[in-house]
KEBAFI-184307 format. One record per residue (C-alpha): residue number from 0; residue in three letters; y, x, z. Coordinates in Angstrom, 2 decimals. Each point is the difference from the previous one (the first is absolute). Layout:
N
(NUM ALA (Y X Z)),
...
//
This chain:
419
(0 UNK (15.05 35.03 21.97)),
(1 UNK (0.24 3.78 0.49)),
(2 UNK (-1.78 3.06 -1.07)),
(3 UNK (-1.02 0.36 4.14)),
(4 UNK (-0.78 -3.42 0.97)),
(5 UNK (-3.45 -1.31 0.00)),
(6 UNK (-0.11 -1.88 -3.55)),
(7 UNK (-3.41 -1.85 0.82)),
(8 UNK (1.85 -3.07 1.16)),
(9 UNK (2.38 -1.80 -1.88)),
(10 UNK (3.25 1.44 -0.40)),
(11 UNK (2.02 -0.17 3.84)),
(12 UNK (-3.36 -0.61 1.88)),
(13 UNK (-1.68 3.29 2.02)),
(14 UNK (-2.56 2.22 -1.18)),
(15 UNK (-3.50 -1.82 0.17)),
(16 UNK (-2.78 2.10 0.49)),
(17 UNK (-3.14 -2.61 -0.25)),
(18 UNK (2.01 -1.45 -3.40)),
(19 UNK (0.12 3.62 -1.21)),
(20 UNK (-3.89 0.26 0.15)),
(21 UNK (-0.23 -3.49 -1.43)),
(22 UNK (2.36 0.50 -3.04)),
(23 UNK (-1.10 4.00 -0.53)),
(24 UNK (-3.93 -1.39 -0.34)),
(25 UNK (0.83 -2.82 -2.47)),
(26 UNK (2.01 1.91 -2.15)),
(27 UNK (-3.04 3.06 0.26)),
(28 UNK (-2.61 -2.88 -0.87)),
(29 UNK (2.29 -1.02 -2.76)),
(30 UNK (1.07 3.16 -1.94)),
(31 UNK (-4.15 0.34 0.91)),
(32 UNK (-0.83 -2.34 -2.23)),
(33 UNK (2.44 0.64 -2.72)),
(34 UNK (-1.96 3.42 -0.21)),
(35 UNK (-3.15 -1.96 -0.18)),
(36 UNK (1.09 -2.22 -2.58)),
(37 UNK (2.06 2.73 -2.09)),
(38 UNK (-2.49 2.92 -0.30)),
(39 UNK (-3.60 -2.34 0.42)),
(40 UNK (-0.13 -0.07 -4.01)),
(41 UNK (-0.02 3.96 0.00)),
(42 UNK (-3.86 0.61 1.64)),
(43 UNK (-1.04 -3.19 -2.48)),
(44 UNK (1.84 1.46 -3.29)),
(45 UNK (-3.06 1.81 -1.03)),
(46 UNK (-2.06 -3.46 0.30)),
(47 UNK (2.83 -1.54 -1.54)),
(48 UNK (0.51 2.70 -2.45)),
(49 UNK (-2.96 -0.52 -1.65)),
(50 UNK (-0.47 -3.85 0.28)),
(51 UNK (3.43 -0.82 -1.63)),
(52 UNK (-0.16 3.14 -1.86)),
(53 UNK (3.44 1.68 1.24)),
(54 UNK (1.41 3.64 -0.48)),
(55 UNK (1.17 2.46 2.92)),
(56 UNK (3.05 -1.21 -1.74)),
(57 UNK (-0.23 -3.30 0.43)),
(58 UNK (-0.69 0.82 3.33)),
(59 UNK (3.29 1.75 0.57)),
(60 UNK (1.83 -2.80 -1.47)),
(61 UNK (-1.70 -2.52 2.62)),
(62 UNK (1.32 1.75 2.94)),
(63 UNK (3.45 0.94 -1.69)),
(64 UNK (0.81 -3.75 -0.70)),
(65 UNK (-0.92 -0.99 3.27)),
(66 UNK (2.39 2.89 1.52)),
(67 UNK (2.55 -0.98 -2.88)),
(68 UNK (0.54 -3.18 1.43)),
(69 UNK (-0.86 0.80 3.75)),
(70 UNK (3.09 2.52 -0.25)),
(71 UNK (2.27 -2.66 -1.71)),
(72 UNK (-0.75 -2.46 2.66)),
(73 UNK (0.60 1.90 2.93)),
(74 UNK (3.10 1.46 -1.30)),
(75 UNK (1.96 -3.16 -0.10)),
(76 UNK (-1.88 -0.96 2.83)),
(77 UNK (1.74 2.26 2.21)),
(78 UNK (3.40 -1.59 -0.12)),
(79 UNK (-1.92 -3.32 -0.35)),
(80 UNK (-1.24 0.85 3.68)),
(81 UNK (3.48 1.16 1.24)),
(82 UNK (1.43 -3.44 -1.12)),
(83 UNK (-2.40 -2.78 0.84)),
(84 UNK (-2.76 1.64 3.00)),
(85 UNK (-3.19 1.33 0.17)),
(86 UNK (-2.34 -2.33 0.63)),
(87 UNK (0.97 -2.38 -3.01)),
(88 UNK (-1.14 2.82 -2.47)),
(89 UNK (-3.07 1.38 1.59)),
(90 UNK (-2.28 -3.23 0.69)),
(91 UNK (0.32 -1.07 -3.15)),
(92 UNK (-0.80 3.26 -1.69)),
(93 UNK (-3.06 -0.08 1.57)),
(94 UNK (-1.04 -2.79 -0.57)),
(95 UNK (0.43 0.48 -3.67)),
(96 UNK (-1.19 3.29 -0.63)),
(97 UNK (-3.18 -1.01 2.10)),
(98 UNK (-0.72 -2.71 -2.32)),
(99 UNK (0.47 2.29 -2.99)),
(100 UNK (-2.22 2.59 0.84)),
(101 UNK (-2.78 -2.80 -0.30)),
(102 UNK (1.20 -1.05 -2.78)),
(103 UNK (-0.48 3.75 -1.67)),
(104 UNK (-3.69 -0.63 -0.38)),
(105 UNK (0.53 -2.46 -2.17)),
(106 UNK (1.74 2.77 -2.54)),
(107 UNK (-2.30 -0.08 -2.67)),
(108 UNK (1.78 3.26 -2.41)),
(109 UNK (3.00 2.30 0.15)),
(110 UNK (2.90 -3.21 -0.67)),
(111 UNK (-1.34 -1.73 3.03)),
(112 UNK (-0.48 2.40 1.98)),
(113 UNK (3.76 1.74 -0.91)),
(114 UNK (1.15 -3.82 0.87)),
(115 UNK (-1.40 -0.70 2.81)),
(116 UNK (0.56 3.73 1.70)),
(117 UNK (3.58 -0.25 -1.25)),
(118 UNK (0.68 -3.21 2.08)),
(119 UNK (-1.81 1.30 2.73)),
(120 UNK (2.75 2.45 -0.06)),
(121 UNK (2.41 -2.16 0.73)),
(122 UNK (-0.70 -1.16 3.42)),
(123 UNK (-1.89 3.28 1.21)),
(124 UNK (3.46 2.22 -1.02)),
(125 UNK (2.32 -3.29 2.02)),
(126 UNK (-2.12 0.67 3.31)),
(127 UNK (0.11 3.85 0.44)),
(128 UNK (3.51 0.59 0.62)),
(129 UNK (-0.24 -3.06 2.11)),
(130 UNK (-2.74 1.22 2.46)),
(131 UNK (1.79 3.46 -0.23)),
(132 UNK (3.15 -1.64 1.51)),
(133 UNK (-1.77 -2.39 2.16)),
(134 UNK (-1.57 3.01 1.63)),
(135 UNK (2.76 1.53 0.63)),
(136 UNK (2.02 -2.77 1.83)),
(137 UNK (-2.66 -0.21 1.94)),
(138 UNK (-1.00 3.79 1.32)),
(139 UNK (1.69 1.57 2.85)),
(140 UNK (2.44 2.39 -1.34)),
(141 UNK (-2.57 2.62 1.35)),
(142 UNK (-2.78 -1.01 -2.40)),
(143 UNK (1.51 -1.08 -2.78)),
(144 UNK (-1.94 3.31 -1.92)),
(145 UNK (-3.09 -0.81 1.41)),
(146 UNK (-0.19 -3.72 -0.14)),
(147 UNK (1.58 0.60 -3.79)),
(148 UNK (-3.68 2.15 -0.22)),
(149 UNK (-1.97 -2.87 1.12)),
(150 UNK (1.22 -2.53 -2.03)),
(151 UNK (-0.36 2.56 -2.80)),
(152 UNK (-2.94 0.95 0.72)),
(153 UNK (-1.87 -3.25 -0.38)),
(154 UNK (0.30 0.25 -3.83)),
(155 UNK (-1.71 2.91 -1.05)),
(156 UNK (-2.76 -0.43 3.62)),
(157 UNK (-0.68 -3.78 -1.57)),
(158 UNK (0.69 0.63 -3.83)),
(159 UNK (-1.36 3.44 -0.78)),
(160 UNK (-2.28 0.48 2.91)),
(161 UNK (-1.82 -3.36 0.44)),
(162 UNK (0.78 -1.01 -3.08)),
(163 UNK (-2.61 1.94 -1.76)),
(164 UNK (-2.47 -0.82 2.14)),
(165 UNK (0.99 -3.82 0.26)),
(166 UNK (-0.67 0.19 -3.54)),
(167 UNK (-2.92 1.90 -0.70)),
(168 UNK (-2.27 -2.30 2.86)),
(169 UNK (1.50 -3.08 -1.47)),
(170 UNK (-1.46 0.99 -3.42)),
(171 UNK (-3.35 -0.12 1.58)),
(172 UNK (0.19 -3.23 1.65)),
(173 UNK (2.10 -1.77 -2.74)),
(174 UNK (-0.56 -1.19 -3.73)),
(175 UNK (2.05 2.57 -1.37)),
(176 UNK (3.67 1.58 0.38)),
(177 UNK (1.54 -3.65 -0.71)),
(178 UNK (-0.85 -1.09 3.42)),
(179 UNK (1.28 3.33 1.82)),
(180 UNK (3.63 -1.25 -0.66)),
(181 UNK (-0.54 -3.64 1.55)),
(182 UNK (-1.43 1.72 2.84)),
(183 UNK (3.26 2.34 0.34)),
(184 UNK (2.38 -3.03 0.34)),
(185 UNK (-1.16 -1.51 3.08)),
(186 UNK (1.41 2.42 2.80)),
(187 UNK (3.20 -0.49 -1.36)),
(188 UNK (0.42 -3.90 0.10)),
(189 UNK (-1.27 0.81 3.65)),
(190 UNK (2.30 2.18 0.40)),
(191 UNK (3.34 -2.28 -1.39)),
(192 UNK (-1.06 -2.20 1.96)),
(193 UNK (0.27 1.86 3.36)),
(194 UNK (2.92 1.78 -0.86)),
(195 UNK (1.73 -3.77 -0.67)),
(196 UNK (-0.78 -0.62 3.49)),
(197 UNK (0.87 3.44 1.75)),
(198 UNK (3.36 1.37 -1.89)),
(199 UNK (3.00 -0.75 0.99)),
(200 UNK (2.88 -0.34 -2.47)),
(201 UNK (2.21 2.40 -0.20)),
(202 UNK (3.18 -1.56 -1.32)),
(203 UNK (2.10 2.08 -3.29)),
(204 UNK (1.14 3.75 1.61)),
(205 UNK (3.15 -0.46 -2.48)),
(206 UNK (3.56 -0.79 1.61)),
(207 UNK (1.21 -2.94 -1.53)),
(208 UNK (2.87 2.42 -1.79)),
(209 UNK (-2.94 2.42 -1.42)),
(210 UNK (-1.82 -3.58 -0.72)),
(211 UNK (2.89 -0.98 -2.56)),
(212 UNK (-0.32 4.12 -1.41)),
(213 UNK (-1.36 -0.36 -3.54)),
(214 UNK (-3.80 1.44 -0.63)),
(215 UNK (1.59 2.39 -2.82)),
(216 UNK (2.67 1.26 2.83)),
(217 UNK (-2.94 -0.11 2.73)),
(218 UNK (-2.07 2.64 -2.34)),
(219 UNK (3.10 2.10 -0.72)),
(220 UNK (0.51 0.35 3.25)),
(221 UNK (-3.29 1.12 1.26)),
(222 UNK (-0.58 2.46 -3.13)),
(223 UNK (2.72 2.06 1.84)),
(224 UNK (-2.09 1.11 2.68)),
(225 UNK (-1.79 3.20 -1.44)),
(226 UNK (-2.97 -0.59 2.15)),
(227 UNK (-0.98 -3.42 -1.46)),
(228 UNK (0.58 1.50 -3.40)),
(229 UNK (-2.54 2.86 0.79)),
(230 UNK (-2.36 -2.34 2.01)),
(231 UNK (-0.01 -1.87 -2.80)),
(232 UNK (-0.93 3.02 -2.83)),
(233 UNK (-2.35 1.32 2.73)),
(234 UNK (-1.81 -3.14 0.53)),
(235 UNK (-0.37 0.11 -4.34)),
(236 UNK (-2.44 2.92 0.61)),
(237 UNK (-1.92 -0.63 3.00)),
(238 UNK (-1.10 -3.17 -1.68)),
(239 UNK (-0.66 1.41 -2.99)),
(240 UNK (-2.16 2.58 1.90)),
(241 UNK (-1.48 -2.75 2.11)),
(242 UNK (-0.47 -2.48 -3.18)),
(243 UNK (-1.57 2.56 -1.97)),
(244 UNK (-2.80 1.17 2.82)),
(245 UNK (-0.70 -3.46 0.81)),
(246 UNK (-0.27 -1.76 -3.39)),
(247 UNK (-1.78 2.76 -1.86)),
(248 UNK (-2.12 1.99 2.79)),
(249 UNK (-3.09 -2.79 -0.03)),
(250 UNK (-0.32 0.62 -3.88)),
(251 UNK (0.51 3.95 0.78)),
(252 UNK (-2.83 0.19 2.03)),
(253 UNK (-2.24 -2.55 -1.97)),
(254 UNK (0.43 1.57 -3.64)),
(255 UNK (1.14 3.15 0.82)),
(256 UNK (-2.14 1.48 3.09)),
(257 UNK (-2.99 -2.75 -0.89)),
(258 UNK (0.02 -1.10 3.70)),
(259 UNK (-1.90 -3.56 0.64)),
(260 UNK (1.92 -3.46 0.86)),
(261 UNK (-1.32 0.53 3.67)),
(262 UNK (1.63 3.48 0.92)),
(263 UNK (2.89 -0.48 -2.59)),
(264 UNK (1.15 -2.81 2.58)),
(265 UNK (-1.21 2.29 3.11)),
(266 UNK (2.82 3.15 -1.35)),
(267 UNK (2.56 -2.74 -0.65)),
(268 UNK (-0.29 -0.80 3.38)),
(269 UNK (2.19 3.27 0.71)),
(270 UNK (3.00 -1.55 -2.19)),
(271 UNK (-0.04 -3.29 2.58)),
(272 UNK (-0.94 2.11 3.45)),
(273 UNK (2.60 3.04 -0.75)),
(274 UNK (2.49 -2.22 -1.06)),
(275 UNK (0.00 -2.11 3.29)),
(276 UNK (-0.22 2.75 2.33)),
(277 UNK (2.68 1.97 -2.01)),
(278 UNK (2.09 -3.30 -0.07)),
(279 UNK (0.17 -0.27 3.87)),
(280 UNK (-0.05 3.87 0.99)),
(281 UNK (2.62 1.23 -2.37)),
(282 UNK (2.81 -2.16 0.91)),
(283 UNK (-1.30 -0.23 3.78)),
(284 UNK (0.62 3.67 -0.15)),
(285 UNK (3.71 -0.15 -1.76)),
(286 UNK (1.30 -1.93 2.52)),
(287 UNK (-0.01 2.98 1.91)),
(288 UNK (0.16 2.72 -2.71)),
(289 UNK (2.43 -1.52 -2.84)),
(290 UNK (-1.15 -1.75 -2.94)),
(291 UNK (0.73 2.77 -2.84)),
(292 UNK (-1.55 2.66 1.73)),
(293 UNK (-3.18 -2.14 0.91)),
(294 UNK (0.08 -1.18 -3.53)),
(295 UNK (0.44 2.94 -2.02)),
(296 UNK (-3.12 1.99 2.11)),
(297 UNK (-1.97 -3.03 -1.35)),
(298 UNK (0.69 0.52 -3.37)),
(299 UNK (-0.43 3.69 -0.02)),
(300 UNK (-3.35 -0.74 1.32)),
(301 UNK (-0.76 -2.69 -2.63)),
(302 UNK (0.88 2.15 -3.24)),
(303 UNK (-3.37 2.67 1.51)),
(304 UNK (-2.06 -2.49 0.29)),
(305 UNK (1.03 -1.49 -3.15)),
(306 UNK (-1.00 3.92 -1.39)),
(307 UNK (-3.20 0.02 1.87)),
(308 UNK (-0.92 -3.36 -1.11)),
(309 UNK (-1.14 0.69 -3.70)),
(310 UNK (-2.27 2.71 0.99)),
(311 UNK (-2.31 -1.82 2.38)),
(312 UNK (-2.20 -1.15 -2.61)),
(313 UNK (-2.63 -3.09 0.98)),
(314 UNK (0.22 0.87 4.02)),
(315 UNK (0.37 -3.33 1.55)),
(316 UNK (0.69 1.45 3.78)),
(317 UNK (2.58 2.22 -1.45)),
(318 UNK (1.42 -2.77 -2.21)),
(319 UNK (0.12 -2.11 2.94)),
(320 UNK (2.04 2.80 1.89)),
(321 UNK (2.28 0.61 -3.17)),
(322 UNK (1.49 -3.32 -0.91)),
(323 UNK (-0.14 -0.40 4.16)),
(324 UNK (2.45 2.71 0.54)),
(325 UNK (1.62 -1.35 -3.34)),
(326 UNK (1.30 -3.10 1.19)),
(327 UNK (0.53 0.89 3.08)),
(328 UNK (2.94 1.77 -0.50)),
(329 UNK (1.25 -2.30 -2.53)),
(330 UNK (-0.28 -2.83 1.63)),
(331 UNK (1.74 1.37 3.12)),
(332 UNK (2.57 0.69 -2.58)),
(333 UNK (0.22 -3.13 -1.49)),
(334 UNK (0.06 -1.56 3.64)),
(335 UNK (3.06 2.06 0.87)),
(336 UNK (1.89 -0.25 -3.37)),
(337 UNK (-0.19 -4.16 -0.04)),
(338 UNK (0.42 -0.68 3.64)),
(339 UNK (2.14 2.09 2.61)),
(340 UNK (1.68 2.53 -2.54)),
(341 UNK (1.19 -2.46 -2.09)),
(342 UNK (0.93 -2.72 2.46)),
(343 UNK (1.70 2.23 2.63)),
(344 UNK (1.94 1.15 -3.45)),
(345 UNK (2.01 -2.57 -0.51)),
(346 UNK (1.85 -2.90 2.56)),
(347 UNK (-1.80 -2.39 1.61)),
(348 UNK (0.42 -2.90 -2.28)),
(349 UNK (-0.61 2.31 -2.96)),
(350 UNK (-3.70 0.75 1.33)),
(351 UNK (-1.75 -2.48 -1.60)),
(352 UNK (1.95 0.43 -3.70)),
(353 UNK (-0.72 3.60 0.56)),
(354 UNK (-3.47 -0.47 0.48)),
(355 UNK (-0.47 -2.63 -2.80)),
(356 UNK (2.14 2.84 -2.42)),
(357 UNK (-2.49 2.76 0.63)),
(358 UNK (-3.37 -2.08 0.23)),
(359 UNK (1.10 -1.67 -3.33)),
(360 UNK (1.51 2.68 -2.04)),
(361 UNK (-3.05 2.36 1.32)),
(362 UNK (-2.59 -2.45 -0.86)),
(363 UNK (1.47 -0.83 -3.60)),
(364 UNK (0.42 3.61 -0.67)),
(365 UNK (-2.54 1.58 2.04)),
(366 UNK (-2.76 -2.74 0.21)),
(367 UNK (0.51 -1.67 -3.47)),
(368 UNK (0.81 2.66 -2.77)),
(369 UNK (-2.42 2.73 1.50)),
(370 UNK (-3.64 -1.49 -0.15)),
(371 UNK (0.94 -1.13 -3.56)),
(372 UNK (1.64 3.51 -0.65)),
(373 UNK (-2.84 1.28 1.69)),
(374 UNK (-3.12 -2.45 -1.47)),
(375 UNK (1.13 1.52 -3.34)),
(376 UNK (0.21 3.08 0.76)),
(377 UNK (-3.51 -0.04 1.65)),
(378 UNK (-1.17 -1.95 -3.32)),
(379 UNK (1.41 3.18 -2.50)),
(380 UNK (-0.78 2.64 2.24)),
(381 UNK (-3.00 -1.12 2.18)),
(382 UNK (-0.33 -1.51 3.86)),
(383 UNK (-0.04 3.97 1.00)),
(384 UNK (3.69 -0.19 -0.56)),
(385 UNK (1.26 -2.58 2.77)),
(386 UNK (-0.51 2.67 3.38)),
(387 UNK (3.00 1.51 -2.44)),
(388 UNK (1.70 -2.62 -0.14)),
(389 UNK (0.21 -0.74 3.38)),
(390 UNK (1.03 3.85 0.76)),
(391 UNK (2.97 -0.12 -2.28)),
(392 UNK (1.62 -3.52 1.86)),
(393 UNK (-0.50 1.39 3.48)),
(394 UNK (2.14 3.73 -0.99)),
(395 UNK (2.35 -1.95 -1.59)),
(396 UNK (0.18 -1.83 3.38)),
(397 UNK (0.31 3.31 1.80)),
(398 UNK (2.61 1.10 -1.81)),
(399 UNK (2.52 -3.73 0.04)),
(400 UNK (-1.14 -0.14 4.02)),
(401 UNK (0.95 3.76 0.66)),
(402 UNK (3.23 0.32 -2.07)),
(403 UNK (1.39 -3.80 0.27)),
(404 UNK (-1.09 -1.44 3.50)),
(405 UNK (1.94 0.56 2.37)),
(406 UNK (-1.03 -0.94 3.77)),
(407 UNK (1.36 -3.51 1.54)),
(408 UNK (2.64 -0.49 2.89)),
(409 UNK (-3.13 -1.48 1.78)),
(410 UNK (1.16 -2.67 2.55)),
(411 UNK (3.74 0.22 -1.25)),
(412 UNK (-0.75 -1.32 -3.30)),
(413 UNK (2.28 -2.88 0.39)),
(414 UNK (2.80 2.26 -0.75)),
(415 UNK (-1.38 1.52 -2.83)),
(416 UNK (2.08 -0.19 -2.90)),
(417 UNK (-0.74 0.86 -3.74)),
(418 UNK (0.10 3.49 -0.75)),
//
């Protein structure tokens, strides 16, 4: 398998175009549903909140577990993938983490709930740098940035856009929040279901000499290419950025700006339709432009709206517009930083370690430790500080992206050696 050989067929096979929509859709419903099932509890924390009697810190700590062990899953599920194939990790992930998302409305305080969402984790943080790579082997060389964008953009479309929604009406037709979760958990044991049937499996990427190469000497080796390393401290902001708009914004605009349950989930809305679009047009658009200058436009843009933000006041249209704009830049960003820039970093049958390396490490760092950091800083200092928050992680992103990144080989990548 090479960098410019259609990867949607198994390795020695030809470039498959009707596969490529196949594989490309499954893994977008997928990483879809992990969005639903991930940030659902967020529009229901202030029901939840006050039935189980929970803190904005407790609330922190429910989303930081779950990234805790979503990031330590998926980074030793990168070499995991590189070793053994694709399709033997990602069915079974879903079908798991499906099941667990039902089994979250059974949570009945803060020790459940931390138990539950931290095994949840587990299989959620094993299928994303699976469906990463899977998407990849599958796009035309062409559209690897824009199929990357697709996939990506499923997450926030499904999980932040619909998923407010899907939650709010489901309140009104349901007993109470309990029920919401069951009802979450059935498009995904659809969905492993369909992608047992469809995927093909892709047999281990690893020579059988790199096979035998310890893990220890396998992560030594790939910490010497500076862009994975950078990817990697990058990716600890963006999510910390993302984490922090996405876990604390519904209680922002509920106890802060007073708005009702109805048009809280309307403005959220923008986090769900801004990310997808931004997911799909940003890289779309580096595949012609280069990733670090698409990327570091988007997070110039992101740090003034991040300004603007705070002085809206209880303007639903404008806060729609705001956390729009928001995410889509960053999650253009974090489309570009997880998928082509990293992967087209490293060899071809370091792609998937890669991946697994920055997803994991990001997620632990960015997606674990920040809503805790940042559900106790919002319980000393207020709810008014998190648009802050979120300001701080996406300079500090400028600044690793502009002075560490530097842009891949592209299409030569399989000669890329560490730096």
């Amino acid at each position: 398998m090479t960098a410019m050989v259609g990867r949607g067929a198994i390795a020695g096979t030809a470039w498959d175009r009707a596969y490529e929509a196949k594989a490309v859709t499954l893994m977008a419903l997928g990483f879809g549903i992990v969005g639903l099932d991930r940030f659902i509890i967020n529009p229901l924390f202030p029901i939840i909140q006050k039935d189980l009697g929970l803190s904005y810190q407790d609330l922190g700590v429910i989303s930081a577990v779950l990234a805790l062990t979503w990031g330590v899953a998926a980074l030793f599920t990168g070499q995991l993938l590189d070793r053994i194939g694709r399709k033997k990790v990602i069915v079974p992930a879903v079908l798991i983490f499906s099941v667990l998302v039902g089994v979250t409305g059974l949570g009945t305080g803060l020790g459940s709930l931390l138990l539950i969402r931290g095994l949840m984790g587990l299989p959620e943080g094993a299928y994303v740098p699976a469906s990463i790579v899977v998407t990849i082997e599958a796009s035309k060389p062409s559209r690897t940035g824009l199929n990357i964008g697709i996939q990506q953009m499923a997450n926030p479309l499904i999980g932040l856009g619909l998923g407010p929604i899907f939650a709010v009406g489901l309140l009104k037709l349901l007993p109470s929040w309990h029920w919401v979760f069951g009802a979450a958990a059935l498009p995904g044991l659809v969905l492993a279901l369909l992608m047992m049937v469809v995927l093909r499996e892709h047999g281990p990427s690893l020579t059988v000499k790199a096979a035998e190469t310890s893990i220890l000497d396998t992560w030594r080796h790939l910490l010497g290419y500076r862009n994975v390393v950078c990817n990697t401290l990058g990716m600890f902001c963006y999510l910390s950025c993302a984490m922090t708009l996405s876990a604390f914004m519904p209680s922002y605009l509920t106890d802060h700006l007073g708005l009702p349950l109805s048009q809280m989930g309307g403005v959220l809305a923008g986090l769900g339709v801004g990310s997808c679009l931004g997911m799909v047009a940003l890289p779309a658009i580096s595949d012609r432009l280069g990733r670090k200058s698409v990327m570091l436009s988007a997070l110039a843009v992101l740090s003034v709206v991040l300004l603007w933000l705070p002085t809206i006041g209880a303007e639903p249209g404008k806060l729609f517009w705001a956390l729009f704009l928001a995410t889509f830049m960053l999650a253009g960003v974090i489309a570009i930083n997880v998928g082509p820039l990293t992967s087209s970093s490293v060899p071809p049958h370091l792609a998937a370690t890669a991946t697994g390396a920055v997803v994991g490490l990001g997620e632990i760092f960015g997606g674990a430790l920040a809503p805790a950091l940042a559900g106790g800083i919002a319980q000393a200092f207020g709810i008014t500080i998190i648009p802050v928050v979120a300001l701080v992680a996406a300079v500090v992103g400028l600044v690793i992206l502009a002075f560490g990144v530097q842009e891949p080989a592209g299409a030569s990548r399989a000669a890329l050696v560490p730096h």
